[in-house]
ZALUMGU-73075 format. One record per residue: residue in one letter; residue number from 1; x, y, z of N, C-alpha, C in turn. Coordinates in Angstrom, 1 decimal, padded with zeros to 4 digits. Last residue first. Layout:
BEGIN
+------+-----+--------+--------+--------+--------+--------+--------+--------+--------+--------+
! code ! pos !   n_xx !   n_yy !   n_zz !  ca_xx !  ca_yy !  ca_zz !   c_xx !   c_yy !   c_zz !
+------+-----+--------+--------+--------+--------+--------+--------+--------+--------+--------+
!    A ! NUM !      X !      Y !      Z !      X !      Y !      Z !      X !      Y !      Z !
...
+------+-----+--------+--------+--------+--------+--------+--------+--------+--------+--------+
END
This chain:
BEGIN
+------+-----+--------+--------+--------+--------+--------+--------+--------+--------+--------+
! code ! pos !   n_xx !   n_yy !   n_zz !  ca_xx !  ca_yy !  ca_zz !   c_xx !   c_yy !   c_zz !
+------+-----+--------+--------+--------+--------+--------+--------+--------+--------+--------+
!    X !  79 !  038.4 ! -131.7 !  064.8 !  037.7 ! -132.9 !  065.9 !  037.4 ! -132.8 !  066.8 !
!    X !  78 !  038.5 ! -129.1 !  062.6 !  038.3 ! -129.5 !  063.9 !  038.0 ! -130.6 !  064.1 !
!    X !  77 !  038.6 ! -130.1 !  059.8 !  039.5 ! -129.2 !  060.5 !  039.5 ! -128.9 !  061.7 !
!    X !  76 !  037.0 ! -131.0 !  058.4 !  037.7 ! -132.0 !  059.1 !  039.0 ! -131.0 !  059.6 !
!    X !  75 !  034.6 ! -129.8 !  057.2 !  035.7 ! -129.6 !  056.4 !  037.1 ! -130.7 !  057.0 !
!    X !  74 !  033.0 ! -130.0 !  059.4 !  032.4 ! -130.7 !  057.7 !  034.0 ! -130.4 !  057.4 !
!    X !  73 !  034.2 ! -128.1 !  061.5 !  034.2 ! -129.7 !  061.5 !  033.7 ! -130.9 !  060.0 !
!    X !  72 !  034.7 ! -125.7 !  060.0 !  035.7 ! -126.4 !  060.9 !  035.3 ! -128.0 !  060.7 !
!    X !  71 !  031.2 ! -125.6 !  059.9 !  032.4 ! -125.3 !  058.7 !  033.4 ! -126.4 !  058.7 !
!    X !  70 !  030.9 ! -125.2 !  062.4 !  029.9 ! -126.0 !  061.6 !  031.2 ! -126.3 !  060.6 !
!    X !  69 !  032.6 ! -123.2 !  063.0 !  032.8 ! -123.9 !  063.8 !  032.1 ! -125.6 !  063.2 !
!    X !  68 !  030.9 ! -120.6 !  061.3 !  032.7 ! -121.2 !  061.4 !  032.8 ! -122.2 !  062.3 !
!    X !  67 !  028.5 ! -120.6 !  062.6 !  028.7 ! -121.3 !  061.1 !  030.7 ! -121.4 !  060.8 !
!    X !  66 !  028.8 ! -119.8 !  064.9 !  028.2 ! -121.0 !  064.5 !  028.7 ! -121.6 !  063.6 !
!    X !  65 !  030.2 ! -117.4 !  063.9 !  030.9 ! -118.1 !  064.5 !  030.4 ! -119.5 !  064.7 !
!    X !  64 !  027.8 ! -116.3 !  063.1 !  029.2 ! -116.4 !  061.9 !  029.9 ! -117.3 !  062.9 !
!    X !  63 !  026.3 ! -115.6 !  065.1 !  026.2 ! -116.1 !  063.9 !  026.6 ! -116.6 !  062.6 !
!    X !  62 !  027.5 ! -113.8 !  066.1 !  027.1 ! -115.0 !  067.0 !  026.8 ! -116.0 !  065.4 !
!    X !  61 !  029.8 ! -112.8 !  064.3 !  028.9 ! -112.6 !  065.0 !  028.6 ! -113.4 !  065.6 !
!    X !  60 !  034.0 ! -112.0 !  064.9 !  032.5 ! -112.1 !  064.5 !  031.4 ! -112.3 !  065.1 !
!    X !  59 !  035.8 ! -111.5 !  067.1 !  036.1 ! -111.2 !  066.5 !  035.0 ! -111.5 !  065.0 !
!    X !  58 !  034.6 ! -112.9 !  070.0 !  035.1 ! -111.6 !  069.9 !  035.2 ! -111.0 !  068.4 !
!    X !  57 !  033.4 ! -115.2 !  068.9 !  032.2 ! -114.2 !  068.8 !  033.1 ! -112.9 !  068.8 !
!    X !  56 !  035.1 ! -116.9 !  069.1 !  035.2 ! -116.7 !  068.1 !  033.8 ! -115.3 !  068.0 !
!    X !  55 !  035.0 ! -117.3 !  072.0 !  035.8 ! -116.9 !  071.6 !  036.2 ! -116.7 !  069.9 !
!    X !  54 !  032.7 ! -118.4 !  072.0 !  032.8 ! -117.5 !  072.8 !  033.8 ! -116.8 !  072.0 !
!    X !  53 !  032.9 ! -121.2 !  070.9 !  032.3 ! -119.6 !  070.1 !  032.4 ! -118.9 !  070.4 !
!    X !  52 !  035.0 ! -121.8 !  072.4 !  035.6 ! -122.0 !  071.1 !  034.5 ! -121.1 !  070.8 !
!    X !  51 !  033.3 ! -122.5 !  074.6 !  034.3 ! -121.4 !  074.9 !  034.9 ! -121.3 !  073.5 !
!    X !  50 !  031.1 ! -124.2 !  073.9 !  031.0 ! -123.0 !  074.1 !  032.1 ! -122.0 !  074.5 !
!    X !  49 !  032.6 ! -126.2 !  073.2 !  032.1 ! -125.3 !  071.9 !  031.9 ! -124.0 !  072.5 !
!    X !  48 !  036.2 ! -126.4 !  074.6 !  034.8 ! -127.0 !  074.6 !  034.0 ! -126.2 !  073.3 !
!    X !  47 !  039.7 ! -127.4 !  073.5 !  038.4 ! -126.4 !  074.2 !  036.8 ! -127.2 !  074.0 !
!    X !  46 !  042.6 ! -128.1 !  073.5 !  041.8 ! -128.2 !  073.6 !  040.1 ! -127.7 !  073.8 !
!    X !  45 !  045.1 ! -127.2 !  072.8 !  045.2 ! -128.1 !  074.0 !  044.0 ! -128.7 !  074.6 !
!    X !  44 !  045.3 ! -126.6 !  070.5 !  046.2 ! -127.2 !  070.5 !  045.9 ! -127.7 !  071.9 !
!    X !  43 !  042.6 ! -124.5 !  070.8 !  042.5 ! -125.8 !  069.6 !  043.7 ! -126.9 !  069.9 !
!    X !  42 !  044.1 ! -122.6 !  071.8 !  043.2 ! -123.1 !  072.4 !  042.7 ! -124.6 !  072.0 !
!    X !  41 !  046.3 ! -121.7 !  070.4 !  046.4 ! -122.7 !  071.7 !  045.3 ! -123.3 !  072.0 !
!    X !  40 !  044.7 ! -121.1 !  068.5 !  045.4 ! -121.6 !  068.0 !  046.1 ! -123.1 !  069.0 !
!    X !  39 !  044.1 ! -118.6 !  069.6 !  043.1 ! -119.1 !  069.0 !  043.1 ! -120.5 !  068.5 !
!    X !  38 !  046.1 ! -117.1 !  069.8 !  045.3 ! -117.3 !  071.0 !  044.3 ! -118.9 !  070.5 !
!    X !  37 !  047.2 ! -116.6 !  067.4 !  047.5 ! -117.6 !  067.9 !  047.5 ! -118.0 !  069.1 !
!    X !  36 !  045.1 ! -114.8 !  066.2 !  044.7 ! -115.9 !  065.9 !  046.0 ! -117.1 !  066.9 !
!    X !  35 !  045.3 ! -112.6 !  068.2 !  043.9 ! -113.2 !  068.2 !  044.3 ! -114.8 !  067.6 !
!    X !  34 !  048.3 ! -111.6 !  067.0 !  047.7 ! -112.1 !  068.5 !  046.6 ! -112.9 !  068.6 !
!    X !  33 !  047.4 ! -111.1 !  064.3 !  048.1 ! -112.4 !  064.6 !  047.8 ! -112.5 !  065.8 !
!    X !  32 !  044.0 ! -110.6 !  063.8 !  044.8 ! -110.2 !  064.5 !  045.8 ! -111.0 !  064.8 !
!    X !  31 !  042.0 ! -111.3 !  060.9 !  042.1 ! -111.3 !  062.5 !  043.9 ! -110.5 !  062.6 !
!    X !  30 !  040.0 ! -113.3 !  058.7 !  040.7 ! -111.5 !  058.7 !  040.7 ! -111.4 !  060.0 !
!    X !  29 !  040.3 ! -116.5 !  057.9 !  039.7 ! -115.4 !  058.7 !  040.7 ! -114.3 !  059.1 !
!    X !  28 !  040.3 ! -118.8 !  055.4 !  040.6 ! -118.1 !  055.7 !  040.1 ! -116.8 !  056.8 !
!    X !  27 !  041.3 ! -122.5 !  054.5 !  040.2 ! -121.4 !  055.5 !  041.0 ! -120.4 !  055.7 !
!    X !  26 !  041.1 ! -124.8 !  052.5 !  041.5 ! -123.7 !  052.9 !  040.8 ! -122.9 !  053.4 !
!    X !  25 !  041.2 ! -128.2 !  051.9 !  040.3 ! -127.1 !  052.3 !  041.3 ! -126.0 !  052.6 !
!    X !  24 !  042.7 ! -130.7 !  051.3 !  042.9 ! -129.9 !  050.6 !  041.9 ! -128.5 !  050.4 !
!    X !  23 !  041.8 ! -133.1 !  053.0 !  040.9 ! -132.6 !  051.8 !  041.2 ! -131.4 !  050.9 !
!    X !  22 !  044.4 ! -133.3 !  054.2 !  043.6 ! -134.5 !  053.1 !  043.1 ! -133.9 !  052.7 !
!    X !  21 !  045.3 ! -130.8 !  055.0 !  046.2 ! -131.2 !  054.1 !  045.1 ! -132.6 !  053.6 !
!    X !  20 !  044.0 ! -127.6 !  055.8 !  042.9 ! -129.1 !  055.8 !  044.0 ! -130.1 !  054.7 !
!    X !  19 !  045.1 ! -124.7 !  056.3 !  044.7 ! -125.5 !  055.0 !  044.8 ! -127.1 !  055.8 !
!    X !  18 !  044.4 ! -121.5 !  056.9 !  044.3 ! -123.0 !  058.1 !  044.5 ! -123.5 !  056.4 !
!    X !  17 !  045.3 ! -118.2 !  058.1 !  045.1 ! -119.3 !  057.0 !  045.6 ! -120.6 !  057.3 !
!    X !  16 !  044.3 ! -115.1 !  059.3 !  044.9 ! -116.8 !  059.8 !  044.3 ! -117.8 !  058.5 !
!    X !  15 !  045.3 ! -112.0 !  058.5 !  044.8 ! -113.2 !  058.6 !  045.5 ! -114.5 !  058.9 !
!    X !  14 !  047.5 ! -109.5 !  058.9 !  045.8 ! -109.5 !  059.1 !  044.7 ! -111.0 !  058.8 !
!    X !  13 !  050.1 ! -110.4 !  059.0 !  049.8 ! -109.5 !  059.8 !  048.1 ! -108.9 !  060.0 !
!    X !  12 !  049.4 ! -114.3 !  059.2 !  049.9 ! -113.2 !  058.5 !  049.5 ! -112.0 !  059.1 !
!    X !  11 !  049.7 ! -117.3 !  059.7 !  049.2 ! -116.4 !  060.4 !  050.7 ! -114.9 !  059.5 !
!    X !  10 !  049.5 ! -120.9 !  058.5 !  050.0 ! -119.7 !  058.8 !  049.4 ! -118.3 !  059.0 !
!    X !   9 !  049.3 ! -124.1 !  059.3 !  049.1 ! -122.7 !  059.3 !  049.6 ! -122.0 !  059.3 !
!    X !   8 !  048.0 ! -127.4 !  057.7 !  049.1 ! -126.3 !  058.2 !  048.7 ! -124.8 !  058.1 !
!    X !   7 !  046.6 ! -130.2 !  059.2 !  046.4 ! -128.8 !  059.2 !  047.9 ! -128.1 !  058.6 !
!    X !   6 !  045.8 ! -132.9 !  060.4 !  046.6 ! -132.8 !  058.9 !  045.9 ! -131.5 !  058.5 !
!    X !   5 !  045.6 ! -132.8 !  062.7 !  046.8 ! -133.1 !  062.7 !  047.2 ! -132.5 !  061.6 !
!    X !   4 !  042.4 ! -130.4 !  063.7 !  043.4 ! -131.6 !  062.9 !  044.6 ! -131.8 !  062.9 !
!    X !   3 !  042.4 ! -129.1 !  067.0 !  042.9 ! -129.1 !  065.6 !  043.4 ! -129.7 !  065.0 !
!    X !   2 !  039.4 ! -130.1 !  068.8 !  040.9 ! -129.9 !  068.5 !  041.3 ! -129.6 !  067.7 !
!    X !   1 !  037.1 ! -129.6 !  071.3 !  037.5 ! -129.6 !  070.0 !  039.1 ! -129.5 !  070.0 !
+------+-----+--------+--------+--------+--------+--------+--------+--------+--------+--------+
END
């Protein structure tokens, strides 16, 4: 997976806020700026799912992280 081109972010001292510029989606997750701009490279240079959940489990559930990644891509925020 990757992160849409037509994304912009910003990362604040407890959340990462993604906005989706076509569809005009906003995502928000309560993290760690460290965490989110770990999180950030990973999507910028590319990752697989299972290391993109992996890595999203640190900071939610197995369960939440499914469903953020499900999310990501309906929303056109990942490819």
């Amino acid at each position: 997976f990757y992160l849409s081109p037509y994304t912009d972010i910003m990362i604040d001292n407890d959340k990462l806020l993604i906005r989706q510029t076509l569809f005009n989606c906003i995502i928000k997750i309560n993290c760690k700026p460290a965490w989110a701009q770990e999180l950030l490279e990973l999507l910028y240079m590319g990752v697989g799912e299972q290391v993109l959940l992996a890595y999203f489990k640190q900071n939610m559930s197995a369960e939440e992280a499914q469903k953020t990644v499900n999310n990501w891509l309906r929303m056109g925020v990942l490819e």
